[in-house]
C-alpha positions as CSV (number, residue, x, y, z in Angstrom):
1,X,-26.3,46.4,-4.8
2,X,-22.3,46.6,-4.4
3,X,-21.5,47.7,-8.0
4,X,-17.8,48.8,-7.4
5,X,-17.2,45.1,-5.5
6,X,-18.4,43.6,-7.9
7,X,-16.3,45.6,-11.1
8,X,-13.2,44.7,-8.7
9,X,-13.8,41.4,-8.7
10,X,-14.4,41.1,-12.4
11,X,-11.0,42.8,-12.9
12,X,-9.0,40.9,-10.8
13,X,-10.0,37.8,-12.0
14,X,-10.2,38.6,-15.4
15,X,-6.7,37.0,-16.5
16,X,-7.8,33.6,-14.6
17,X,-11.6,33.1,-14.3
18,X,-11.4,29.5,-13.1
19,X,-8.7,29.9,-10.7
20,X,-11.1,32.8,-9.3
21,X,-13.8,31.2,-9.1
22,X,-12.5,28.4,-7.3
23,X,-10.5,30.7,-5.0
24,X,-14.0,32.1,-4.1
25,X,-15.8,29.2,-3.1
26,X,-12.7,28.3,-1.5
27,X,-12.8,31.2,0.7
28,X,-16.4,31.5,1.6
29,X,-16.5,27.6,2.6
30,X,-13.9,28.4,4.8
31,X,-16.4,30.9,6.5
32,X,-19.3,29.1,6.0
33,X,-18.8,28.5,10.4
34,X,-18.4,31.9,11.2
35,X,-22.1,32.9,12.1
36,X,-22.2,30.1,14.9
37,X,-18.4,30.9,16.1
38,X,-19.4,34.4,16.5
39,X,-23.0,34.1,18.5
40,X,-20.9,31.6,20.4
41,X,-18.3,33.5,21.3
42,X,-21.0,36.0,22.2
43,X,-23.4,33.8,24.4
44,X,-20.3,32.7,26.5
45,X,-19.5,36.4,27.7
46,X,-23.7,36.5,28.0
47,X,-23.0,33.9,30.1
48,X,-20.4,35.5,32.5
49,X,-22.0,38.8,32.5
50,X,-25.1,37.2,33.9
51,X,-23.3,35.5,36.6
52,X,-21.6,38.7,37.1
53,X,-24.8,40.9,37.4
54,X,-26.1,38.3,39.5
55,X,-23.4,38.7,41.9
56,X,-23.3,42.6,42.5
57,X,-27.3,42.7,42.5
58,X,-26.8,39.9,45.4
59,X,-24.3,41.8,47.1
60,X,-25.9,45.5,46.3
61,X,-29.3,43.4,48.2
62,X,-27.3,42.3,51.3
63,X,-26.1,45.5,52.1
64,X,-29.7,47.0,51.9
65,X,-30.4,44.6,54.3
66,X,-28.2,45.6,56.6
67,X,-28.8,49.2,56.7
68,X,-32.2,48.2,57.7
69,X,-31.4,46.1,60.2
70,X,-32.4,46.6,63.7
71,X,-30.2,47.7,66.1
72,X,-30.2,45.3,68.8
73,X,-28.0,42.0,68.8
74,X,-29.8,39.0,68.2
75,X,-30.3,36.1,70.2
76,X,-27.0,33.7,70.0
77,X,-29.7,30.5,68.6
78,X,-30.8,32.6,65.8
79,X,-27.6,33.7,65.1
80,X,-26.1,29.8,64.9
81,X,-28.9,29.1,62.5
82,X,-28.0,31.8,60.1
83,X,-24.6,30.1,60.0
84,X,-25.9,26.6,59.6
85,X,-27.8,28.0,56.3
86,X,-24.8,30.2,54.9
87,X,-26.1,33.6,55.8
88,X,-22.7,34.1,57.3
89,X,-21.2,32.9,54.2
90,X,-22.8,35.2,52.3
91,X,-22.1,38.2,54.4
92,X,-18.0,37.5,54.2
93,X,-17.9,36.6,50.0
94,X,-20.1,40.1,50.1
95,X,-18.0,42.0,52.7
96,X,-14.6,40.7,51.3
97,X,-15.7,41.8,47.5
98,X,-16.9,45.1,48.4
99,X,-14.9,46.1,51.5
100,X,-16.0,50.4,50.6
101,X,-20.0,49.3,51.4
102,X,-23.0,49.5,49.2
103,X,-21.3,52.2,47.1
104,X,-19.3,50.3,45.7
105,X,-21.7,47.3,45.1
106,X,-24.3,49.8,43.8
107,X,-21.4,51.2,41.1
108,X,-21.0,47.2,40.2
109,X,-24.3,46.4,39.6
110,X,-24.4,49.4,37.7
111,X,-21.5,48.4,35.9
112,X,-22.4,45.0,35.3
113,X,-26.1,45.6,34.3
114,X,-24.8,47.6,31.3
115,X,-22.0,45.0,30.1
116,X,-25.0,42.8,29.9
117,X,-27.1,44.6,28.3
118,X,-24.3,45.4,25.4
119,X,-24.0,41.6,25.0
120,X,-27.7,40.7,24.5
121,X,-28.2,43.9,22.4
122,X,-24.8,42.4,20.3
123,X,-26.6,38.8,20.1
124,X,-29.7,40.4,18.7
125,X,-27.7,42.6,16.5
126,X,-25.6,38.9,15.3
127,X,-29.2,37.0,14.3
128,X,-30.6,40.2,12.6
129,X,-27.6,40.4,9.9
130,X,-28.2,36.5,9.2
131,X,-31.3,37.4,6.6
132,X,-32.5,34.0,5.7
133,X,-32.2,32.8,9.3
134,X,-29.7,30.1,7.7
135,X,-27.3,30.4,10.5
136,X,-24.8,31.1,8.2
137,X,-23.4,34.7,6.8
138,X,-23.3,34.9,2.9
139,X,-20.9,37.3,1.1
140,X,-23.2,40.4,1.5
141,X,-24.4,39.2,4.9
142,X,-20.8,39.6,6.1
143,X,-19.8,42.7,4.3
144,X,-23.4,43.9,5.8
145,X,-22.9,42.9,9.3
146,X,-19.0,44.2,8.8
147,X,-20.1,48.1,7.7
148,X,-22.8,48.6,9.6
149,X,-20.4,48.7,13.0
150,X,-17.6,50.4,11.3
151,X,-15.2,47.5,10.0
152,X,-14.3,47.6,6.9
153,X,-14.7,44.9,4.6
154,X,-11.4,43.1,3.4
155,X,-12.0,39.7,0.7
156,X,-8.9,38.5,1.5
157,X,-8.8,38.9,5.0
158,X,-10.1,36.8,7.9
159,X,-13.6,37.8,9.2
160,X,-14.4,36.5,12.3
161,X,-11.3,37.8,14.6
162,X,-12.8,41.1,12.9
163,X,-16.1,40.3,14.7
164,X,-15.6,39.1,17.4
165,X,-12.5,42.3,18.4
166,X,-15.6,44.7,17.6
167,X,-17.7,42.8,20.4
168,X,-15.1,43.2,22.6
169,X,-14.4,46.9,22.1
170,X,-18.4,47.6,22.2
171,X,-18.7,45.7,25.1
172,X,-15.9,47.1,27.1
173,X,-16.8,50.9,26.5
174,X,-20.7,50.0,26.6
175,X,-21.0,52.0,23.3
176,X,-24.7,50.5,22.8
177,X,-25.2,53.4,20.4
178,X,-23.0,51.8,18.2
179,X,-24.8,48.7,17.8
180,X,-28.4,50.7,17.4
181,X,-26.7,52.4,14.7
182,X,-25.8,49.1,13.1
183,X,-29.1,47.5,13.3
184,X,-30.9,50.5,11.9
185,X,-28.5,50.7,8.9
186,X,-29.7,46.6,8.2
187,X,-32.9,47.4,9.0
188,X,-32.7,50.5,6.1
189,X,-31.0,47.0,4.1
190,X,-34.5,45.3,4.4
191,X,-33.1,42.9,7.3
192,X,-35.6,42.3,9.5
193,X,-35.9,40.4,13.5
194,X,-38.3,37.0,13.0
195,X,-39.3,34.5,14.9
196,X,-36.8,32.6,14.6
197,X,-34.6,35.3,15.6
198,X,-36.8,35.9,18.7
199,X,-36.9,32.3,20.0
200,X,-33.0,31.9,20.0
201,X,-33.0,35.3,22.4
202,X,-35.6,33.7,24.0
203,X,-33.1,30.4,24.2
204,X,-30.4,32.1,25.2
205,X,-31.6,34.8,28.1
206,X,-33.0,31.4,29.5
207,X,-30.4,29.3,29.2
208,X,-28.3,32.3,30.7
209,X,-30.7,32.6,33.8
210,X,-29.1,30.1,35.5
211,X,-25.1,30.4,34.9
């Protein structure tokens, strides 16, 4: 599948086959943990982001509410009641955060609602490139999952800071178009989304409902 890899690795290691061979399986043991680092690194920023969206589409709610609130004052009980329940609370951490008004909480939301969708998207995209659903990356797994988002593909070079700098980079610019791209090339690959795949989305949106 990867003929010119393959030819250098046959000429490199041609003057010592065993010490090759042992510096291979050396090297992919050492990776054998890099699948679960890397979906971990990525469900802890699912994580934040949801408590971030969470957040803004709180805030971006209050403020609707109080454009639609009635004019007159209300009655000095009611208004001891809201404070005993933490309305009050709620309308300082809001007020505080977003001091320019809904705008501003509207442009959050916005803001957040996309960082989270890049992260899910990048979760998917992580359990996709694992073919046999092993949890772990083989050799062409990683150079797979490495090409399709534009990184090239170095033997001797550590893989998973690799990862998880691309994540961050997507993420930050919200190039989702990057990531479709990617998945598309895997899916030309024959990689395909399971079950398997679509019960540990379905684990982690859940578990990330409640940050």
């Amino acid at each position: 599948m990867y003929p010119n890899r393959h030819i250098t690795i046959v000429r490199s290691c041609s003057m010592g086959l065993v010490l090759c061979l042992a510096s291979t399986t050396l090297s992919v043991a050492a990776e054998t943990g890099i699948f679960r680092a890397f979906t971990d690194h990525i469900s802890r920023q699912i994580s934040k982001d949801v408590y971030d969206f969470s957040e803004a589409q709180t805030c971006t709610e209050w403020f609707y509410r109080k454009l639609r609130k009635p004019p007159f004052v209300k009655p000095e009980v009611e208004r001891t009641s809201m404070r005993a329940v933490g309305g009050e609370s709620e309308e300082h951490r809001c007020a505080i955060r977003y001091p320019d008004g809904i705008n501003s909480a509207r442009e959050r939301f916005s803001q957040t609602q996309s960082s989270l969708s890049v992260s899910l998207t990048f979760y998917q995209f992580a359990l996709l490139a694992d073919k046999n659903d092993d949890e772990k990356y083989d050799a062409v797994e990683l150079e797979d999952v490495l090409e399709s988002v534009g990184v090239v593909f170095r033997a001797n070079e550590p893989h998973l800071p690799q990862l998880t700098r691309k994540f961050d980079s997507v993420r930050q610019t919200t190039q989702i178009g990057v990531l479709t791209e990617g998945m598309q090339q895997l899916f030309q690959k024959g990689y395909r989304l399971t079950e398997f795949d679509q019960g540990q989305m379905n684990r982690i949106t859940s578990g990330s409902s409640n940050p």
